[in-house]
PDB file of N, H, CA, C and O in Angstrom:
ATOM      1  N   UNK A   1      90.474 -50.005  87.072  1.00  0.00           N
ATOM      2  CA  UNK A   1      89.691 -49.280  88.049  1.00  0.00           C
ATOM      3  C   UNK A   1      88.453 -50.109  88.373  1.00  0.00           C
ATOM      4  O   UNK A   1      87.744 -50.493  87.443  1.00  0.00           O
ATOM      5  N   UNK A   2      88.063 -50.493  89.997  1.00  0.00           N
ATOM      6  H   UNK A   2      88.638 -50.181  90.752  1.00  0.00           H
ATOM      7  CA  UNK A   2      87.076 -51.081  90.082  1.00  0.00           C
ATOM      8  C   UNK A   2      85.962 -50.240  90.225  1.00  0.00           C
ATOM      9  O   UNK A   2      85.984 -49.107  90.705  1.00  0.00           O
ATOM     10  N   UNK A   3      85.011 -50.827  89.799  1.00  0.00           N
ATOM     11  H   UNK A   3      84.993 -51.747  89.409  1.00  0.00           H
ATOM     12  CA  UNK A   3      83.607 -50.183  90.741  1.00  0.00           C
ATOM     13  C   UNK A   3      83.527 -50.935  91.750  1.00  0.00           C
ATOM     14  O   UNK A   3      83.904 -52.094  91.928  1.00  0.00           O
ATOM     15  N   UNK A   4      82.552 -49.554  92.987  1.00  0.00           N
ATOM     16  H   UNK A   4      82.246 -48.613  92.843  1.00  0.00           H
ATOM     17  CA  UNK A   4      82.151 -50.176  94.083  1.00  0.00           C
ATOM     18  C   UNK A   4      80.723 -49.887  94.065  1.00  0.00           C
ATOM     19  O   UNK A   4      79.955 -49.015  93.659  1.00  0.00           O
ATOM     20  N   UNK A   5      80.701 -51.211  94.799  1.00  0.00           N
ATOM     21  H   UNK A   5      81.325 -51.919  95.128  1.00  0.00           H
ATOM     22  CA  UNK A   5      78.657 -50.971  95.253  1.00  0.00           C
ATOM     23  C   UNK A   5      78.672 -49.859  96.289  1.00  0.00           C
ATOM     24  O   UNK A   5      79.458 -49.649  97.213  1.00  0.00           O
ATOM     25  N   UNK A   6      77.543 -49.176  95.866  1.00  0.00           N
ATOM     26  H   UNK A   6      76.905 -49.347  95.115  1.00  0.00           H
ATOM     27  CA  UNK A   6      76.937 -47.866  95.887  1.00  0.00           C
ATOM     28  C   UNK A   6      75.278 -47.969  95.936  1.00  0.00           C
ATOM     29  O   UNK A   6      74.596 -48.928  95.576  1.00  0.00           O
ATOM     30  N   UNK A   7      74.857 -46.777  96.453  1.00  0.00           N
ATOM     31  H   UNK A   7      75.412 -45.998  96.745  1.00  0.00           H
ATOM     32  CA  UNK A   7      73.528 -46.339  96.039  1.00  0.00           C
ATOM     33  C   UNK A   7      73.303 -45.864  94.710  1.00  0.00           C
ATOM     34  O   UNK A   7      72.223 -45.949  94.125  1.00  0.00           O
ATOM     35  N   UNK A   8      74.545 -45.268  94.163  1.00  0.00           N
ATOM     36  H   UNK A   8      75.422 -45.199  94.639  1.00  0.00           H
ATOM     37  CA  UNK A   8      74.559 -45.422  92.656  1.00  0.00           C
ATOM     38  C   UNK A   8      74.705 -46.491  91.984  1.00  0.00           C
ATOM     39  O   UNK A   8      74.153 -46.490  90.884  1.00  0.00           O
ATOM     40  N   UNK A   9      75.351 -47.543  92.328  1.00  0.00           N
ATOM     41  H   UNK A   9      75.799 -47.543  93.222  1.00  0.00           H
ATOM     42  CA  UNK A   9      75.448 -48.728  91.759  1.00  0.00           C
ATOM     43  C   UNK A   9      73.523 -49.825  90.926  1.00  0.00           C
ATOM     44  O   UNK A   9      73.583 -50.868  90.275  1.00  0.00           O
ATOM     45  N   UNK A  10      72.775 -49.405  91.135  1.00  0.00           N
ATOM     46  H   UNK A  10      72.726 -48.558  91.664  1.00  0.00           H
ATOM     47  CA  UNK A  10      71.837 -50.145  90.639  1.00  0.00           C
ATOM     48  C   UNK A  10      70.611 -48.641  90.997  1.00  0.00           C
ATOM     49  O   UNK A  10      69.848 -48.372  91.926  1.00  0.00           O
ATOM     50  N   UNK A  11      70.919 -48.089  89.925  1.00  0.00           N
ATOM     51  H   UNK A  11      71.539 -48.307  89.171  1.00  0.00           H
ATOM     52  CA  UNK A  11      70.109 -46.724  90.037  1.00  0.00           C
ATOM     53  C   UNK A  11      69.096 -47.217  88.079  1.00  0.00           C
ATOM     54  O   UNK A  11      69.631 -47.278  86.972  1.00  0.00           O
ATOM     55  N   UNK A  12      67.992 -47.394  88.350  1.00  0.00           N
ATOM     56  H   UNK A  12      67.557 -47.345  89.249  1.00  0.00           H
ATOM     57  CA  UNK A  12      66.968 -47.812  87.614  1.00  0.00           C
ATOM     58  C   UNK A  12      65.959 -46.727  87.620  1.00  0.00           C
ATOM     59  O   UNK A  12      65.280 -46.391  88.590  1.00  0.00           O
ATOM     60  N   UNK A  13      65.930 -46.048  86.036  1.00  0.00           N
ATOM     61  H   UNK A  13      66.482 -46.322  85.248  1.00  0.00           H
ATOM     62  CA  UNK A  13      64.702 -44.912  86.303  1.00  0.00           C
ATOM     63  C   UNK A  13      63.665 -45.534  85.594  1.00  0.00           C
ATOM     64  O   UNK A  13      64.026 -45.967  84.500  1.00  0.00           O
ATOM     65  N   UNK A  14      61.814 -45.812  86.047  1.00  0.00           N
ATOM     66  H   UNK A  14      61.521 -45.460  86.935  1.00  0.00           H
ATOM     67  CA  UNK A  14      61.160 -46.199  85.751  1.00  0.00           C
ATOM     68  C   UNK A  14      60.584 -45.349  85.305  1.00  0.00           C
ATOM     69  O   UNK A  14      60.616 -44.237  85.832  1.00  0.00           O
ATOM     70  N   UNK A  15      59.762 -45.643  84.013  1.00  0.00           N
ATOM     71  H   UNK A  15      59.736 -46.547  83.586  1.00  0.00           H
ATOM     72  CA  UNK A  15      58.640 -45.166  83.337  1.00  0.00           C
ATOM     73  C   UNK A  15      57.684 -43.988  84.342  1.00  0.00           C
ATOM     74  O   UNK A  15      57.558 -42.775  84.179  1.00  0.00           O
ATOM     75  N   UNK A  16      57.128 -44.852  85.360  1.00  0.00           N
ATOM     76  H   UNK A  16      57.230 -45.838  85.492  1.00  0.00           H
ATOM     77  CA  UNK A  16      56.547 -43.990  86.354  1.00  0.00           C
ATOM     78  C   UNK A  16      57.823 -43.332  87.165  1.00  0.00           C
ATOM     79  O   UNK A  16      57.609 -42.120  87.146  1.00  0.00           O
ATOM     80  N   UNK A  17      58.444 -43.462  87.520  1.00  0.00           N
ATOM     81  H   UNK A  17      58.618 -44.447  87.535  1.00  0.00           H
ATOM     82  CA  UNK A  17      59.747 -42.523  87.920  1.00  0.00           C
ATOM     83  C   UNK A  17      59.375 -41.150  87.423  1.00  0.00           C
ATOM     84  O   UNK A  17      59.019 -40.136  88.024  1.00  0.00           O
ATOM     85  N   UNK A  18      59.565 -41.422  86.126  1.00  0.00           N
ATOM     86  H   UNK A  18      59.854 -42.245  85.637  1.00  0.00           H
ATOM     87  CA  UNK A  18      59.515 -40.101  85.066  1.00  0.00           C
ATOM     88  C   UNK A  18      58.297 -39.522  84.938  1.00  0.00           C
ATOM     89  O   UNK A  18      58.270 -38.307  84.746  1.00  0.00           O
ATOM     90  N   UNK A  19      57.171 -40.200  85.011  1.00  0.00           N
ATOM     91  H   UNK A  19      57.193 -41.187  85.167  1.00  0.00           H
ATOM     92  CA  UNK A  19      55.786 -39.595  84.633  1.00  0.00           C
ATOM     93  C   UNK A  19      55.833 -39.074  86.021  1.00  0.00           C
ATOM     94  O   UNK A  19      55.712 -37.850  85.969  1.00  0.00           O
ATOM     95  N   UNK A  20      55.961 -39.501  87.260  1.00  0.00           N
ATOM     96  H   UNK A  20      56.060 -40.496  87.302  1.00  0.00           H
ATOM     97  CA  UNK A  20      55.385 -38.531  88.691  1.00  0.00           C
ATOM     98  C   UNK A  20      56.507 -37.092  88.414  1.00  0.00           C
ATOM     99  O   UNK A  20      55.997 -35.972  88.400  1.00  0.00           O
ATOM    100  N   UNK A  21      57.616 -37.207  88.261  1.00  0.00           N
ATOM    101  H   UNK A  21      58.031 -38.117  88.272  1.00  0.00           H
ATOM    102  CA  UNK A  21      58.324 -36.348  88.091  1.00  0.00           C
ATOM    103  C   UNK A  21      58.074 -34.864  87.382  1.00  0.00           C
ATOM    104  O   UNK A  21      58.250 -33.745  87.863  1.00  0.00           O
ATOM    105  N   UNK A  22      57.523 -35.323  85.849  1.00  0.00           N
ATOM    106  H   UNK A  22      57.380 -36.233  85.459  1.00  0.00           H
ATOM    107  CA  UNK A  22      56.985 -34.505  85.227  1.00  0.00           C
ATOM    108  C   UNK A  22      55.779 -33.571  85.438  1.00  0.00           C
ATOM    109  O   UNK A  22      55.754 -32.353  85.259  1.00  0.00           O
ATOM    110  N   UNK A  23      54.498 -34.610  85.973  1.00  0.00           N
ATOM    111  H   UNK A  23      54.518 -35.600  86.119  1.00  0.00           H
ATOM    112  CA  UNK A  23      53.523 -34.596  86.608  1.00  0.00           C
ATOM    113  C   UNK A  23      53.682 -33.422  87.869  1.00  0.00           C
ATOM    114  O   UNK A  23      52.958 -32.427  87.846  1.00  0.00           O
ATOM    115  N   UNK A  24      54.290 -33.546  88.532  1.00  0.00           N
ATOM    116  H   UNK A  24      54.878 -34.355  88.551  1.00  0.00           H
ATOM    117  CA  UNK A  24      55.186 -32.730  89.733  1.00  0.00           C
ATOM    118  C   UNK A  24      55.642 -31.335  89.407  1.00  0.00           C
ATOM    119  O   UNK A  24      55.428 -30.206  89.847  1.00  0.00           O
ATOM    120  N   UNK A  25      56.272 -31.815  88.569  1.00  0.00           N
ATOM    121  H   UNK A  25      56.447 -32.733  88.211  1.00  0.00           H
ATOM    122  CA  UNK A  25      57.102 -30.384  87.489  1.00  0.00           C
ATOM    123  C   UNK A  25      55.934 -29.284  87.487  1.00  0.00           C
ATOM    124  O   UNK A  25      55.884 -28.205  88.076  1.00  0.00           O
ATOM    125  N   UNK A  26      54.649 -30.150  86.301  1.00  0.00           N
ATOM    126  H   UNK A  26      54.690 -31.027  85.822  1.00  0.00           H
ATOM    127  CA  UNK A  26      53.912 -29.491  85.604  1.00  0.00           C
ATOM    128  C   UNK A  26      52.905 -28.579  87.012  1.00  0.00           C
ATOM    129  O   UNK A  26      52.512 -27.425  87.179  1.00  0.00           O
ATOM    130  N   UNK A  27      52.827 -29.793  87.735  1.00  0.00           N
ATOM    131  H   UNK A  27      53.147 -30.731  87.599  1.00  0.00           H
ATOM    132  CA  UNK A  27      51.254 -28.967  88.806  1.00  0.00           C
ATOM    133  C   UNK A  27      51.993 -28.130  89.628  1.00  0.00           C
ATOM    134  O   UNK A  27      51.229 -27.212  89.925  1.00  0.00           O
ATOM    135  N   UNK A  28      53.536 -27.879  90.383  1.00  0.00           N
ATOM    136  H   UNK A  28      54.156 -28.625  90.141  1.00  0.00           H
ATOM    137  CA  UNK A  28      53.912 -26.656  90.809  1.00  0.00           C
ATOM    138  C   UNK A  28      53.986 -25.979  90.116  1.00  0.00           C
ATOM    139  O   UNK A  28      53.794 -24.921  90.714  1.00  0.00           O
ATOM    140  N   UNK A  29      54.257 -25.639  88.475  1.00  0.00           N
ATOM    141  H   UNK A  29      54.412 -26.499  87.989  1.00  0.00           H
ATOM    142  CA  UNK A  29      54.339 -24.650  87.914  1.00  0.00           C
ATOM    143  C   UNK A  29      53.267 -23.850  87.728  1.00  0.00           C
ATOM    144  O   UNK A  29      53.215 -22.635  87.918  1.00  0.00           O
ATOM    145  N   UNK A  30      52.301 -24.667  87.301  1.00  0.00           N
ATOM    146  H   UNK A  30      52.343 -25.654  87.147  1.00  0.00           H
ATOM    147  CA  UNK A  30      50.525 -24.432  87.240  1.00  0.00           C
ATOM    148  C   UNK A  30      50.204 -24.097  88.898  1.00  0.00           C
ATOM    149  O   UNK A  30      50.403 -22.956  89.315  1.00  0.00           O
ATOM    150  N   UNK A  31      49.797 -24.952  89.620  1.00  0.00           N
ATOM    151  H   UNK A  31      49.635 -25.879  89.281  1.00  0.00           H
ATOM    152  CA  UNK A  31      49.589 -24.560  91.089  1.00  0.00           C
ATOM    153  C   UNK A  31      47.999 -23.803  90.874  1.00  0.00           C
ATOM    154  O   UNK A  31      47.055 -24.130  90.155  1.00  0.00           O
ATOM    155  N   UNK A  32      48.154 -22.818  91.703  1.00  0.00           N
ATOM    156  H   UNK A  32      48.921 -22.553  92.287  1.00  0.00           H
ATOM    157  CA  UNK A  32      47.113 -21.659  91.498  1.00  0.00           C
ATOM    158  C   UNK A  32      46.506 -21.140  90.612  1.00  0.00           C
ATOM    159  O   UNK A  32      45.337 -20.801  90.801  1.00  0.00           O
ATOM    160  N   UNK A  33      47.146 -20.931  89.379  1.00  0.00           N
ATOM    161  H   UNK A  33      48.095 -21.205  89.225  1.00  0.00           H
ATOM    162  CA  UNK A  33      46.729 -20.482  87.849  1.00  0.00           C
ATOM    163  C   UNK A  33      45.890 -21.003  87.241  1.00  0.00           C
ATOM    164  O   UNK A  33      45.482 -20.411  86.242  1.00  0.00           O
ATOM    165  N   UNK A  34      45.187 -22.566  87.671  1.00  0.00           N
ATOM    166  H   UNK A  34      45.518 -23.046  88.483  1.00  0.00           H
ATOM    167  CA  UNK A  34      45.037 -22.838  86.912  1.00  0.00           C
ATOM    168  C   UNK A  34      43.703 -22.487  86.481  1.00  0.00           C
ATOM    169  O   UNK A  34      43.345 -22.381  85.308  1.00  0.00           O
ATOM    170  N   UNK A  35      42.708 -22.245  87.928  1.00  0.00           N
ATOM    171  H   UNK A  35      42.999 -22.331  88.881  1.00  0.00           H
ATOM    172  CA  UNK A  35      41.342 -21.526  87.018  1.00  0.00           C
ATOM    173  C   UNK A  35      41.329 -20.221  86.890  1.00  0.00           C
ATOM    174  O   UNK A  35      40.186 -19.928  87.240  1.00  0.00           O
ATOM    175  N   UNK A  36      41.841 -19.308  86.627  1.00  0.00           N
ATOM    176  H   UNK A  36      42.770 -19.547  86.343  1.00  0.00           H
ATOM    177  CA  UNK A  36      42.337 -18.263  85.771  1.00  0.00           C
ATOM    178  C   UNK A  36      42.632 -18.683  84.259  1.00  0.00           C
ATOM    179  O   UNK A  36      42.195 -18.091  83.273  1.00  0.00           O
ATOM    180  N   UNK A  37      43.447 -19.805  84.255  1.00  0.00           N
ATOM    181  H   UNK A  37      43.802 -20.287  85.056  1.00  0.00           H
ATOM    182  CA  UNK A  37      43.331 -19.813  83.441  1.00  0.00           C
ATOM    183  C   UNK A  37      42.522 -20.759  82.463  1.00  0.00           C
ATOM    184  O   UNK A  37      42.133 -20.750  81.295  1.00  0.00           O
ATOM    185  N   UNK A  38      42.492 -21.376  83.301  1.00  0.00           N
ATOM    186  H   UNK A  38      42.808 -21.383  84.250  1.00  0.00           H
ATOM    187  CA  UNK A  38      41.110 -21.451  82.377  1.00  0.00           C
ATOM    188  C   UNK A  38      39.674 -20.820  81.895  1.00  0.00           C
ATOM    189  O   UNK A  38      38.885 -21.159  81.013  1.00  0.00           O
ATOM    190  N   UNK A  39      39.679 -19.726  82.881  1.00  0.00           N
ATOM    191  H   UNK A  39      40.320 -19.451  83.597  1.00  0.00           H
ATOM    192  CA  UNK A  39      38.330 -18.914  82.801  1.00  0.00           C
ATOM    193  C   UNK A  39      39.185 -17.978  81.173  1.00  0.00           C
ATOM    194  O   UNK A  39      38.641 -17.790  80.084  1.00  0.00           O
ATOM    195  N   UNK A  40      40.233 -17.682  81.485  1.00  0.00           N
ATOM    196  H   UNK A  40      40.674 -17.835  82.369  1.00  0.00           H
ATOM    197  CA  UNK A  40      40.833 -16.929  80.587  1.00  0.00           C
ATOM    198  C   UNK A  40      40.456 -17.730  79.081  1.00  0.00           C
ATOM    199  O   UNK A  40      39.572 -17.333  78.322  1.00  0.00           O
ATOM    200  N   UNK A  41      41.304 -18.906  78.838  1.00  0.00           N
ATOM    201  H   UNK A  41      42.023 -19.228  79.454  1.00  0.00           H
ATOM    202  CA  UNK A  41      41.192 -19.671  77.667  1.00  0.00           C
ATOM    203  C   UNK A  41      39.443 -19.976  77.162  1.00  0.00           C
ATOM    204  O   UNK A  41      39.248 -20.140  75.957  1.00  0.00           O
ATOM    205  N   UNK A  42      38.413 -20.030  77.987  1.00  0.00           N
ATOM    206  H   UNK A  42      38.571 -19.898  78.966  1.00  0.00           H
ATOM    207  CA  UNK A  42      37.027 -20.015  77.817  1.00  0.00           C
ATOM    208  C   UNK A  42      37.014 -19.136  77.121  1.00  0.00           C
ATOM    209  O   UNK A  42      36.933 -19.184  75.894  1.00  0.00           O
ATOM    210  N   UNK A  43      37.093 -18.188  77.800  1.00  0.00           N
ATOM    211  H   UNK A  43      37.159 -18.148  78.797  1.00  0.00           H
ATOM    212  CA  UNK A  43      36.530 -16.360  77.079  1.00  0.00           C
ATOM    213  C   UNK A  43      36.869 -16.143  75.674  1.00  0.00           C
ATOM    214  O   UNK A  43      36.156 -15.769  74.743  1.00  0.00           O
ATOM    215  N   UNK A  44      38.649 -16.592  75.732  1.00  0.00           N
ATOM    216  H   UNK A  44      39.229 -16.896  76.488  1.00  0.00           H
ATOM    217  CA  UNK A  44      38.957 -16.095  74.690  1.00  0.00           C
ATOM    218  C   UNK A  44      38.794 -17.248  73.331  1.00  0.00           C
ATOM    219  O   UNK A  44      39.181 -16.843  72.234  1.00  0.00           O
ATOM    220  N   UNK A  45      38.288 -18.507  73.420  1.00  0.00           N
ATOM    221  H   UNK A  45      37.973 -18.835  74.310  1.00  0.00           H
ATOM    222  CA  UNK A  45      37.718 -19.182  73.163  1.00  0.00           C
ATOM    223  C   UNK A  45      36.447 -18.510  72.239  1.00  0.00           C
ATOM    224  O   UNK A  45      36.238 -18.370  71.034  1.00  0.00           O
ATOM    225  N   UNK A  46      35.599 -18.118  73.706  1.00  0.00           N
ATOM    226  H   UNK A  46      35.769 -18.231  74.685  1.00  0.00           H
ATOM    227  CA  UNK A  46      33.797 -17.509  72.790  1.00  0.00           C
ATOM    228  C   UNK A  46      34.346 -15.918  72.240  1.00  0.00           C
ATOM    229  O   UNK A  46      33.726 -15.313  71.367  1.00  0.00           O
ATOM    230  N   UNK A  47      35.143 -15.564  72.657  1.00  0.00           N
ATOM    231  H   UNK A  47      35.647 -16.056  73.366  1.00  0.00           H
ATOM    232  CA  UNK A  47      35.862 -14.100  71.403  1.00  0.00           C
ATOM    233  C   UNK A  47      36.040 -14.598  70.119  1.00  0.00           C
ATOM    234  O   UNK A  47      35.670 -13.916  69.164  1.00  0.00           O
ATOM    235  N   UNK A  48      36.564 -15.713  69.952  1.00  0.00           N
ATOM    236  H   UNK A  48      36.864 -16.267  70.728  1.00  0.00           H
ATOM    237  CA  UNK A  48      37.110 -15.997  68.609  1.00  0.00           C
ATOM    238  C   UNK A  48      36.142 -16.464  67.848  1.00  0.00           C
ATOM    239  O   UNK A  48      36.044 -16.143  66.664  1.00  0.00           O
ATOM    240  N   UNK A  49      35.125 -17.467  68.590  1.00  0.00           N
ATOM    241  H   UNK A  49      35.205 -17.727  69.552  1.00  0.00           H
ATOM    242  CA  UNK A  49      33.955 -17.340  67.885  1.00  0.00           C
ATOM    243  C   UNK A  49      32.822 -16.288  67.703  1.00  0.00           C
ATOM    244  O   UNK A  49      32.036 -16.273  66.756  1.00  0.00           O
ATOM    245  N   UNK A  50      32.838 -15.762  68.326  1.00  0.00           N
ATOM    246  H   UNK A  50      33.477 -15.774  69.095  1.00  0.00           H
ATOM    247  CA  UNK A  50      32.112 -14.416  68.474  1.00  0.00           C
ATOM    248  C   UNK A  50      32.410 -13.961  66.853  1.00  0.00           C
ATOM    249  O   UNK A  50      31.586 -14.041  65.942  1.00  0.00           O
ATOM    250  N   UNK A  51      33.713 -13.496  66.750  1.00  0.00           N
ATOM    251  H   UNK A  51      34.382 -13.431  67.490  1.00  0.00           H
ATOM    252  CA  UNK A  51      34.380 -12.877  65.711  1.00  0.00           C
ATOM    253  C   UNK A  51      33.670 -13.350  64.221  1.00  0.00           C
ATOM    254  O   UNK A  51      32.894 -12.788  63.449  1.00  0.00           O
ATOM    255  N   UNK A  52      34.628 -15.220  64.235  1.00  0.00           N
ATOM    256  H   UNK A  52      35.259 -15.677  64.862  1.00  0.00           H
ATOM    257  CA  UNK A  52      33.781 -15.533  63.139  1.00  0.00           C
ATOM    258  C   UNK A  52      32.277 -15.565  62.768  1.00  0.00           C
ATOM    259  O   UNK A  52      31.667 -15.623  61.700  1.00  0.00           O
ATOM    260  N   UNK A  53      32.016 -15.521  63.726  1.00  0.00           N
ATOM    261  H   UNK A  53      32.512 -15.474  64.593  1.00  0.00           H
ATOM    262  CA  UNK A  53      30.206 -15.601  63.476  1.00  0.00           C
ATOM    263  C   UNK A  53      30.000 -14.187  62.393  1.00  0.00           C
ATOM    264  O   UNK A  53      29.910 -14.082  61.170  1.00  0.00           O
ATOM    265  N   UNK A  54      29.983 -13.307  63.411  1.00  0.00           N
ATOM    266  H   UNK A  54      30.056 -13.391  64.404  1.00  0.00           H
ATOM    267  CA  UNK A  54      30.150 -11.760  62.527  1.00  0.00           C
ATOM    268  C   UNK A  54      30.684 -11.550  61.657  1.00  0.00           C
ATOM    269  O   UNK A  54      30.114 -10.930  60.760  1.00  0.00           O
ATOM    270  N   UNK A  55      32.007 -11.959  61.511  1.00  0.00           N
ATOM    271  H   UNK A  55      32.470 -12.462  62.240  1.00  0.00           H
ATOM    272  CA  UNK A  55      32.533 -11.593  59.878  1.00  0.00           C
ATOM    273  C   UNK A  55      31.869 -12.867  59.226  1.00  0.00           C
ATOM    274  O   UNK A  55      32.077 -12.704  58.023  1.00  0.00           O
ATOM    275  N   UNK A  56      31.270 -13.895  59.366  1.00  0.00           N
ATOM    276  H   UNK A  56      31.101 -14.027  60.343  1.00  0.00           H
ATOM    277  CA  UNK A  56      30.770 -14.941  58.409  1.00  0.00           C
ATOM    278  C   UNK A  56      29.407 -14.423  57.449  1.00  0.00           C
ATOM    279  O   UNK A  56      29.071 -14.502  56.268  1.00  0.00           O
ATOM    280  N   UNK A  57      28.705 -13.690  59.069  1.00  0.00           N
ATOM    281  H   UNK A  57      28.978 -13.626  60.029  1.00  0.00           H
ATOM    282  CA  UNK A  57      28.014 -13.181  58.726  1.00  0.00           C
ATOM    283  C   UNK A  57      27.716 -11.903  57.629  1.00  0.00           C
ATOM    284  O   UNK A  57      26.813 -11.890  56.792  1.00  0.00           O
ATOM    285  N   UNK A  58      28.797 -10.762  57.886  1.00  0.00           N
ATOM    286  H   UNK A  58      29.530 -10.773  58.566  1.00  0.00           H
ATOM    287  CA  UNK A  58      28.898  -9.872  57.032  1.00  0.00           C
ATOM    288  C   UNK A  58      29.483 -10.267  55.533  1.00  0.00           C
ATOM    289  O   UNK A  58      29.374  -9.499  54.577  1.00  0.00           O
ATOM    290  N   UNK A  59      30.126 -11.580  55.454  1.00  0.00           N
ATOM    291  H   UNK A  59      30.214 -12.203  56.231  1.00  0.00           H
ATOM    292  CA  UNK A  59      30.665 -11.389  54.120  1.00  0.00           C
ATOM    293  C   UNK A  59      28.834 -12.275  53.638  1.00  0.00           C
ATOM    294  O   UNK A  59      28.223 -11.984  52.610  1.00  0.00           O
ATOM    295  N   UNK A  60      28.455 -13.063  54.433  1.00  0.00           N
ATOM    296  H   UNK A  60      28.951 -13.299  55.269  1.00  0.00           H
ATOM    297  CA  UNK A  60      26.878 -13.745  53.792  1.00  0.00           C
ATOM    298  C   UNK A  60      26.100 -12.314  52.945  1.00  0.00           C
ATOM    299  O   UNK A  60      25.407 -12.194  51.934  1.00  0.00           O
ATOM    300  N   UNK A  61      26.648 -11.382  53.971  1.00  0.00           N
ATOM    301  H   UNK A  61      27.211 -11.479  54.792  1.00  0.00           H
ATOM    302  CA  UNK A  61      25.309 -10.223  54.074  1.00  0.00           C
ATOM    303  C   UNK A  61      25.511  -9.312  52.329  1.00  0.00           C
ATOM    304  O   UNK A  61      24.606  -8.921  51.592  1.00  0.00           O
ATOM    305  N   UNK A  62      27.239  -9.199  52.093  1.00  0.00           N
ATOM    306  H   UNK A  62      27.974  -9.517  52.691  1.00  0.00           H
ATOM    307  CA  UNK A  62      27.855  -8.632  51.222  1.00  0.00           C
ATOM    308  C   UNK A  62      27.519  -9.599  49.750  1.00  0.00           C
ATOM    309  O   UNK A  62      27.094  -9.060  48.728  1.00  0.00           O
ATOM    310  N   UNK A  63      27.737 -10.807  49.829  1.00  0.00           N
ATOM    311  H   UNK A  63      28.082 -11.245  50.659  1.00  0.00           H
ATOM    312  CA  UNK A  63      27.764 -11.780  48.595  1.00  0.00           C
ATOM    313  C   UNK A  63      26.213 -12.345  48.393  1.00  0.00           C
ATOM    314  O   UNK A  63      26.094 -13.400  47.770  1.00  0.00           O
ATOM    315  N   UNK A  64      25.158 -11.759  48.839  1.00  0.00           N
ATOM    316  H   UNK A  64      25.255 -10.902  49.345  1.00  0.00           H
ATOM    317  CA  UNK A  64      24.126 -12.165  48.814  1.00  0.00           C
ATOM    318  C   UNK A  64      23.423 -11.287  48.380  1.00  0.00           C
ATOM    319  O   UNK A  64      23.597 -10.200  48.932  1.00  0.00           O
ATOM    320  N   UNK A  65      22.066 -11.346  46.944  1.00  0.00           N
ATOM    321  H   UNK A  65      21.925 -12.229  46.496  1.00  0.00           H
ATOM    322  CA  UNK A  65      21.821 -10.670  45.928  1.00  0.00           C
ATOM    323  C   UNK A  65      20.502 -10.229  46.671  1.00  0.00           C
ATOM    324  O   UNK A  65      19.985 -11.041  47.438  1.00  0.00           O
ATOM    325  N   UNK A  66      19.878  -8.884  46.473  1.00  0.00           N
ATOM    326  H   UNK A  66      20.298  -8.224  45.850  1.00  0.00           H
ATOM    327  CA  UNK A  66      18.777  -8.440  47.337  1.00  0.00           C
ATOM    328  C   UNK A  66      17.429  -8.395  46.142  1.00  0.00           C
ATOM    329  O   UNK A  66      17.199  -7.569  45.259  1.00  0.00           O
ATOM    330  N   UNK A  67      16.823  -9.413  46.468  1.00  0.00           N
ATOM    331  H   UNK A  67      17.010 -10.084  47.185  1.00  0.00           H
ATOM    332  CA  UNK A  67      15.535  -9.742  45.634  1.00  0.00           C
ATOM    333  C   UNK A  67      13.844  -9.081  45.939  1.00  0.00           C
ATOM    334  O   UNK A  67      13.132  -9.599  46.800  1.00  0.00           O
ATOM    335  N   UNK A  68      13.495  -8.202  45.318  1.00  0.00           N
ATOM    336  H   UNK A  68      14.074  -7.782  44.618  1.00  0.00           H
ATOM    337  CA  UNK A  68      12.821  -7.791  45.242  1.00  0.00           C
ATOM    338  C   UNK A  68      11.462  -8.240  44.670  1.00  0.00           C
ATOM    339  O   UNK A  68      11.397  -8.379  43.449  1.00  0.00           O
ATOM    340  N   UNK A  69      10.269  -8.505  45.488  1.00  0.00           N
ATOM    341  H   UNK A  69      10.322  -8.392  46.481  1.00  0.00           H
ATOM    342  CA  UNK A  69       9.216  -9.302  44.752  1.00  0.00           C
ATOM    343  C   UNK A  69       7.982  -8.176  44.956  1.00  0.00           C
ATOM    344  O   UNK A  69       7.599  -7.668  46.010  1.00  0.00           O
ATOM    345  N   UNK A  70       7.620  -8.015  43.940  1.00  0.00           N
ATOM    346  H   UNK A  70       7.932  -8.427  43.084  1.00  0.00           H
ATOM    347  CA  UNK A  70       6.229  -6.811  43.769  1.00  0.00           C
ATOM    348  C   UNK A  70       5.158  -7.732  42.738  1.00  0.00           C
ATOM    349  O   UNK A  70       5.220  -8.468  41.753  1.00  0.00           O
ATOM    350  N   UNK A  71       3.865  -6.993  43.945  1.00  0.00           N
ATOM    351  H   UNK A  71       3.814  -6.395  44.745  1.00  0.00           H
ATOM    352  CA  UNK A  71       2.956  -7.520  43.243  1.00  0.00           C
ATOM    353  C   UNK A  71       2.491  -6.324  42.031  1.00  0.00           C
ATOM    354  O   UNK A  71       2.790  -5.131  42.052  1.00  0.00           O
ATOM    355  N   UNK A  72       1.520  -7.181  40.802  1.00  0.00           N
ATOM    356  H   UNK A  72       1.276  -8.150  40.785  1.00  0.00           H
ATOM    357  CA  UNK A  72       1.267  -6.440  39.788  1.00  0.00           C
ATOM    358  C   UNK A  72      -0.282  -6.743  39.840  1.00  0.00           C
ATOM    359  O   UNK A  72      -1.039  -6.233  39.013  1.00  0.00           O
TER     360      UNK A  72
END
């Protein structure tokens, strides 16, 4: 069976081939979303620190001995 020359015949996928492709993929899927979401991922970002701060704080507040100094 021969091969014939074709437009398939010398089909070469380049490195960048693949990166615009992906690239492509990724920003129609994203598109519009994306500062949503990022305002989203911020927030929930300073929530999570929010959180630890407060419980860091309450266990400081719990494991910490209350010293009493009076004068005589």
């Amino acid at each position: 069976m021969a091969r014939t020359a074709g437009p398939m015949a010398e089909l070469h996928i380049s490195r960048d081939d693949l990166e615009g492709a992906v690239r492509g993929a990724i920003a129609e899927r994203i598109g519009d979303r994306r500062t949503p979401l990022i305002t989203v991922t911020i927030l929930v970002g300073l929530g999570a620190v929010a959180v630890a701060y407060h419980l860091g704080r309450r266990m400081g507040r719990l494991r910490s001995a209350i010293v009493e100094v009076r004068r005589l």
